[in-house]
C-alpha positions as CSV (number, residue, x, y, z in Angstrom):
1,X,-19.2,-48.9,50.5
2,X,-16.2,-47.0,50.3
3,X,-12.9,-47.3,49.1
4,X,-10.3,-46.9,51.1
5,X,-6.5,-47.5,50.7
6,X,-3.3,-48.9,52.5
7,X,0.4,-48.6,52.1
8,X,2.5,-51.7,50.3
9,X,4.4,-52.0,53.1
10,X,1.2,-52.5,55.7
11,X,0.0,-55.4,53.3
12,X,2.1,-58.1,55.0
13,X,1.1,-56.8,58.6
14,X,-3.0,-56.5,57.8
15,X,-2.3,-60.3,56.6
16,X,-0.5,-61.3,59.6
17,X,-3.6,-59.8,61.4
18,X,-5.7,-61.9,59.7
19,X,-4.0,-65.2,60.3
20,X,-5.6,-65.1,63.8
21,X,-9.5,-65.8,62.6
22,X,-8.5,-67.1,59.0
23,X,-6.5,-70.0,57.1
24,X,-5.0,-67.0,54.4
25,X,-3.4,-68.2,51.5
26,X,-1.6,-66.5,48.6
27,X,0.6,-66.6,45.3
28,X,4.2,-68.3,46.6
29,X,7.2,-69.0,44.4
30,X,7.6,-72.7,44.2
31,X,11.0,-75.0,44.3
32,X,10.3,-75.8,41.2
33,X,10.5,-72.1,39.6
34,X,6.5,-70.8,39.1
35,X,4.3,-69.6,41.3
36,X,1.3,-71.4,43.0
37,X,-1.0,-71.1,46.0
38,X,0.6,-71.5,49.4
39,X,-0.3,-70.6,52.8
40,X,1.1,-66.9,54.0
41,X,3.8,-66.3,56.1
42,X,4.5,-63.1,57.5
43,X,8.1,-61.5,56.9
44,X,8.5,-64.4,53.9
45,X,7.9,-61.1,52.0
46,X,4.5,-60.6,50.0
47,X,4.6,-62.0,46.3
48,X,2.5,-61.0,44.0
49,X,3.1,-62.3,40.4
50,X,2.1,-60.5,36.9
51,X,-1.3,-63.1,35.9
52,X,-2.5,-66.4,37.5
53,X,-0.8,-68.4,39.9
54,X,-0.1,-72.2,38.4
55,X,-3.0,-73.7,39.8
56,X,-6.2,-72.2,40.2
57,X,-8.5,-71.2,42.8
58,X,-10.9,-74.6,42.6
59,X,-8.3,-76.4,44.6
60,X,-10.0,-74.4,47.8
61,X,-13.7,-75.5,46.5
62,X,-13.3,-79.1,44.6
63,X,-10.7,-80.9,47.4
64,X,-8.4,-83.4,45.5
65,X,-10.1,-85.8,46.1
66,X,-12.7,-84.8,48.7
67,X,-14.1,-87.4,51.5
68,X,-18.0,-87.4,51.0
69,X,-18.6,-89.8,53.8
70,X,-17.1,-92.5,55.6
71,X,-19.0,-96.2,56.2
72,X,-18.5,-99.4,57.7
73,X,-17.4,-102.3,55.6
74,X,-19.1,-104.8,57.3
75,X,-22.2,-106.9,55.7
76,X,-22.7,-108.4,58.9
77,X,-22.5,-105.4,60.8
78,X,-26.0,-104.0,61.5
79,X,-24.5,-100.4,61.9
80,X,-22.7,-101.1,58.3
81,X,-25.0,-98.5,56.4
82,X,-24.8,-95.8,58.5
83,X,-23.0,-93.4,56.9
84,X,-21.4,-90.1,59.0
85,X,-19.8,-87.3,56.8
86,X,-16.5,-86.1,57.6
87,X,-16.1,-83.5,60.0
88,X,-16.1,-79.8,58.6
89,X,-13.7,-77.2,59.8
90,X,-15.6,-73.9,60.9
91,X,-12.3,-71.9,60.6
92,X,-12.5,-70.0,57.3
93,X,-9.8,-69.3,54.6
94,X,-9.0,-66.2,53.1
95,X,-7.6,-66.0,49.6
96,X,-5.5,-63.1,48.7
97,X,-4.0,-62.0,45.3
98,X,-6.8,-63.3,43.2
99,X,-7.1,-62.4,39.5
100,X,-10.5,-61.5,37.9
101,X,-10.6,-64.3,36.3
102,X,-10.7,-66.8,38.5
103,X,-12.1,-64.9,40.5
104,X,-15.6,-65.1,38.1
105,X,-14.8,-68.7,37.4
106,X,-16.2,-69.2,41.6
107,X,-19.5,-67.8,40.2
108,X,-19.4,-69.9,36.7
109,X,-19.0,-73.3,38.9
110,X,-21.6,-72.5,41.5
111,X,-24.1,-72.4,38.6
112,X,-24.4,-76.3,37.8
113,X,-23.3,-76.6,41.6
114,X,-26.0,-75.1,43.4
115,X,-27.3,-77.8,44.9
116,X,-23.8,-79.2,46.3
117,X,-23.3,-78.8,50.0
118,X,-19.9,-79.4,50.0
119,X,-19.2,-76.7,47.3
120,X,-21.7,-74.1,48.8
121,X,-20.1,-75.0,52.3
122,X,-16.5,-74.2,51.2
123,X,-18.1,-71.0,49.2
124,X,-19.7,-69.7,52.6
125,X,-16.2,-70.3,54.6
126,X,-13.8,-68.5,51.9
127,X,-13.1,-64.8,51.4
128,X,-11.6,-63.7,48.4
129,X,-9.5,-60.8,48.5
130,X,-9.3,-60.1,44.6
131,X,-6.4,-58.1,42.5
132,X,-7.6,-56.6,40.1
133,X,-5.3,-56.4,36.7
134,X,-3.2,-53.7,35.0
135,X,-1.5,-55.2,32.7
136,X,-2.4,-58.9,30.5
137,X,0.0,-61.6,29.8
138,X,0.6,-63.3,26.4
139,X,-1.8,-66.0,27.3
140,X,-4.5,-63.9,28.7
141,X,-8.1,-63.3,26.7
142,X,-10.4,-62.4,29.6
143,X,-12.2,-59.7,27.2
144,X,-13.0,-62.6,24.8
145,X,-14.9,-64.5,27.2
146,X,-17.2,-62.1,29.0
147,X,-15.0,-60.7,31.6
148,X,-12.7,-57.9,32.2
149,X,-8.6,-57.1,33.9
150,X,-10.9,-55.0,36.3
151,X,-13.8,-57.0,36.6
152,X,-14.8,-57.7,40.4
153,X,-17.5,-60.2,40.0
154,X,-16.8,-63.2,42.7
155,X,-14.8,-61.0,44.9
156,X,-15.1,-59.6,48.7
157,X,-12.2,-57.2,48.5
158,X,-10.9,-55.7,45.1
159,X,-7.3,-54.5,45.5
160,X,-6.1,-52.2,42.8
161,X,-2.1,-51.9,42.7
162,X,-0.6,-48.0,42.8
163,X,2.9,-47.2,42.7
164,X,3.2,-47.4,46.9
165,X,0.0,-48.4,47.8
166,X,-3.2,-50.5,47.0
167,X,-6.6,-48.6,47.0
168,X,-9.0,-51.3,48.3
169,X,-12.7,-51.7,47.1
170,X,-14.9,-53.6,49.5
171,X,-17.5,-55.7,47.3
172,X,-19.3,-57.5,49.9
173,X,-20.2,-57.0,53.4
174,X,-18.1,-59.8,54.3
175,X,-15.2,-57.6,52.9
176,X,-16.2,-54.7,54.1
177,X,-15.5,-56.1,57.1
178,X,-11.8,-56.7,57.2
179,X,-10.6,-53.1,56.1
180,X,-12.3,-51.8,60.0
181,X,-8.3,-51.7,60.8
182,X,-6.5,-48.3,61.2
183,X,-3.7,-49.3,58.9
184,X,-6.3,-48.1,56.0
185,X,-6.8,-45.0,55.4
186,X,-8.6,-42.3,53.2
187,X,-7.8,-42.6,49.3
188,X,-5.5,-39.1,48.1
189,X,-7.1,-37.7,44.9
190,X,-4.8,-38.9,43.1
191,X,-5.0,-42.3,43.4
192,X,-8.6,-42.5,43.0
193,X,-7.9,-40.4,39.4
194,X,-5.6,-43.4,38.4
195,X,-7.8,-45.9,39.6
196,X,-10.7,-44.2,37.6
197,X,-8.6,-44.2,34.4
198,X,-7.8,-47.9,34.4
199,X,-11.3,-48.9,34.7
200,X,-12.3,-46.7,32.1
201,X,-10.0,-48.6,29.4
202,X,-12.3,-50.6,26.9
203,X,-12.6,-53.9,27.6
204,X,-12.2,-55.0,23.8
205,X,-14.6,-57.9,21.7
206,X,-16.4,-59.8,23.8
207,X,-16.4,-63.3,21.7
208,X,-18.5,-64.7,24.1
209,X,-21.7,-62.5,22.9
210,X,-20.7,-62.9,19.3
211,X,-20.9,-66.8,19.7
212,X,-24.7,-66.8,20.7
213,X,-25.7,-65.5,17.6
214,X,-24.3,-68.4,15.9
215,X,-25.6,-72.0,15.6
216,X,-22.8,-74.1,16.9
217,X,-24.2,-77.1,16.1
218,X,-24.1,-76.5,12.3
219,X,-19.7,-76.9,13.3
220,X,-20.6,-80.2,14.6
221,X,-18.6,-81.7,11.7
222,X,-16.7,-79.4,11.1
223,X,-13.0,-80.3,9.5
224,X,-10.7,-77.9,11.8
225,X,-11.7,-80.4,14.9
226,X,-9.5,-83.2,12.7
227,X,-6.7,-80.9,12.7
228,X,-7.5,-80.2,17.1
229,X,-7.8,-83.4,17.8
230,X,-4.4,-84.5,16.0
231,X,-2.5,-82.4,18.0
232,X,-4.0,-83.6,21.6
233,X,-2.8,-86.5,23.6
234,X,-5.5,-86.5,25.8
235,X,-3.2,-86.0,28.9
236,X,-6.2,-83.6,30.6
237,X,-3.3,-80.8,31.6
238,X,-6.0,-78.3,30.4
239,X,-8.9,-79.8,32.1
240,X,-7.0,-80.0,35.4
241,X,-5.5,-76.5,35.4
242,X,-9.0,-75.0,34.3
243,X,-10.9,-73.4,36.5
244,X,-14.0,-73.9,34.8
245,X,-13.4,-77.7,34.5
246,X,-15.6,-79.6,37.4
247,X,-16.0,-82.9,36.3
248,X,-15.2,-85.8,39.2
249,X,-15.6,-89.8,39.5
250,X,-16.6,-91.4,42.5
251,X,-15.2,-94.1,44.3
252,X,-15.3,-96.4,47.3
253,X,-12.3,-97.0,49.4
254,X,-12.3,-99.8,52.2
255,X,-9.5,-100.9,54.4
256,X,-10.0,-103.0,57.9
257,X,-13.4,-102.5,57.7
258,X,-13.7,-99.1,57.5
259,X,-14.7,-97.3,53.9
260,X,-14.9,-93.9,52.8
261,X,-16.3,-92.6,49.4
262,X,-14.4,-89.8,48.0
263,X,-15.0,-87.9,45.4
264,X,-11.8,-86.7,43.2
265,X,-11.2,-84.6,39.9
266,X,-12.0,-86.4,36.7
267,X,-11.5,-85.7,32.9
268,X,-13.5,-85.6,29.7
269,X,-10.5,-85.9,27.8
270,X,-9.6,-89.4,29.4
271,X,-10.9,-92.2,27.5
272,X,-12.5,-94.3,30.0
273,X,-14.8,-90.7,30.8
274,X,-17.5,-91.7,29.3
275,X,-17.7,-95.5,29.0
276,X,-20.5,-97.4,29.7
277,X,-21.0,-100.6,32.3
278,X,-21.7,-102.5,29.3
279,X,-18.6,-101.0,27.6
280,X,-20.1,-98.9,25.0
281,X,-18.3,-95.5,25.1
282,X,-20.5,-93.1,23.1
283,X,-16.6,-90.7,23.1
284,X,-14.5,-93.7,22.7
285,X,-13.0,-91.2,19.8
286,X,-10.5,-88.3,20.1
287,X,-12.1,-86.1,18.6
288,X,-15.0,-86.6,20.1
289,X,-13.5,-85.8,23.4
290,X,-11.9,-82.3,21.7
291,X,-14.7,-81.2,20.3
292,X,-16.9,-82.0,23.7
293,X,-14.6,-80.1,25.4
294,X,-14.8,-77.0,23.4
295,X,-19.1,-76.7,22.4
296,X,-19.5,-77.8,26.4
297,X,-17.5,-74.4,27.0
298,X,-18.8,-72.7,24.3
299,X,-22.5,-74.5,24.0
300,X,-24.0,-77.0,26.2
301,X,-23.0,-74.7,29.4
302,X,-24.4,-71.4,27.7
303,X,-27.6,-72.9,26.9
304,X,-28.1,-74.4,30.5
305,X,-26.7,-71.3,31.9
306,X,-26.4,-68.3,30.2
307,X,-22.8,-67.4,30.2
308,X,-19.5,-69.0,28.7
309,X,-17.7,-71.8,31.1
310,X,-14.4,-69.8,30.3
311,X,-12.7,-67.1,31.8
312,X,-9.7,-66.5,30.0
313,X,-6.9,-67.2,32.5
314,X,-5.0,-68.8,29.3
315,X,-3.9,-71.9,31.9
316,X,-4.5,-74.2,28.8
317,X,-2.5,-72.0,26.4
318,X,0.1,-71.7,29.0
319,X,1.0,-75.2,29.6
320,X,-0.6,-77.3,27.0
321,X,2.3,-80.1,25.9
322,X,1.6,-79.6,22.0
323,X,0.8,-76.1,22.2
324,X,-3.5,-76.3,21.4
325,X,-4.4,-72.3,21.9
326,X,-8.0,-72.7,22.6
327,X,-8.1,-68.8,21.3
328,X,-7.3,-70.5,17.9
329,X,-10.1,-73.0,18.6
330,X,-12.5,-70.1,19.5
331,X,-11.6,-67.3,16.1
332,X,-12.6,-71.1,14.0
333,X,-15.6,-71.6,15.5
334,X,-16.4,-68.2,14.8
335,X,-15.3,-68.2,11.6
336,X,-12.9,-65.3,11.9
């Protein structure tokens, strides 16, 4: 497949196009002074921010919270068990202005979630229409963890920014097939020459491959997770704005005999995360909590999996309250 490329100021107009068969959605200044996902409006004037939006992409795949099924509430009622799920739109979304890294963080969660049909279901009915990075923020470490500013893993389109214009990879059939407009047009020499020099830029350490040679568990104990764990207030920020974080509680919801069971976002750094029926909570302990969150990203997913659950998007860095740098976290377990 081909690149091809198309003019900044066409971007808004091939969107606009694409409202007619998709739900497109894209980085939006808030009220409230950052930027988040929001759906497109043409002549609103395309934004597209330096690094990640404030939420990330899993809002599109894990719902908050997300209607499994509904039931009747009714013991008495012989059609009380039969469950119906909640209608599913057929009318797909299209996200555009997605960074690399969450971009692989779609393919991280599908791992432990391939047998989900509600998560393969939304992965089937959304496009993503990647950008891929020139320049990191403060808070960024993509390179540490495996991935790269030009990686284009997870992605359908890759966009790459010029001075006037985008020159657009497709990466998947499925992207190949909304560049068939005549507003692209054949890449100039140039702009191929650019595009080839910012992919050829070393992607730096990759921490991520350094950290399977080590035994982690011999840092179960370890003293630095006193000094983590003093820090947090278990307030979840990081686990919420992850886009690596999955974890969810269920619950039943009944009102005038009607019940639904949703499933909604959870956290491991909550307290009540891991306790028992019978009360026990084997992470009834801070720093139990810290120091699960941190090996399950660094060794309980790798084992299952192969690669790291973290992408670098530096979220967690960005808007922890008492300023935890998992980076920090990672150079200690290390050892650097």
């Amino acid at each position: 497949m081909k690149p091809l490329a198309i003019e900044k100021t066409l971007v808004e107009d091939w969107l606009g196009d694409l409202c007619d068969d998709f739900d497109v959605f894209s980085p939006s200044m808030t009220k409230k002074g950052f930027y988040d996902w929001a759906p497109f409006q043409s002549g609103t004037g395309l934004q597209v921010p330096t690094g990640v939006p404030k939420s990330s992409i899993k809002t599109f795949f894990f719902p908050q919270p997300e209607v499994l099924f509904h039931f009747k509430a009714s013991v008495s009622d012989p059609d009380a068990y039969r469950l119906k799920e909640p209608d599913c739109q057929e009318r797909k979304a299209l996200l555009f202005g997605v960074r690399p890294c969450d971009a692989r963080s779609v393919v991280l969660n599908s791992m432990p979630y391939e047998p989900d049909p509600y998560f393969q279901a939304r992965r089937k009915n959304t496009l993503i229409v990647g950008l891929l990075c020139k320049e990191s923020c403060s808070t960024c470490f993509c390179k540490w963890t495996g991935g790269s500013p030009t990686g284009r893993e997870g992605m359908d389109l890759a966009l790459m920014e010029l001075e006037d214009s985008y020159l657009v990879e497709p990466v998947s059939e499925r992207g190949q097939a909304l560049i068939s407009s005549t507003i692209f047009r054949k890449p100039k020499e140039q702009e191929i020459s650019l595009v080839q020099e910012l992919y050829a830029r070393k992607n730096g350490e990759d921490a991520a491959s350094t950290l399977r040679g080590k035994e982690l568990m011999a840092l179960y104990e370890a003293p630095f997770w006193n000094q983590v764990s003093q820090s947090c207030i278990n307030c979840g920020t990081c686990t919420f704005l992850c886009p690596t974080c999955y974890c969810f509680d269920i619950q039943d919801e009944t009102l005038r005999g009607k019940g639904r069971r949703i499933r909604y976002w959870d956290s491991c750094m909550f307290p009540l995360f891991t306790q028992h029926a019978s009360g026990h909570n084997p992470r009834g302990d801070k720093i139990k909590r810290v120091r699960n969150r941190f090996m399950h990203k660094f060794k309980y997913f790798p084992d299952r999996f192969g690669p790291v659950s973290c992408v670098g998007c530096g979220r967690c860095v960005r808007d922890c309250p008492v300023n935890i740098d998992i980076r920090q976290v990672l150079s200690n377990m290390l050892g650097v």
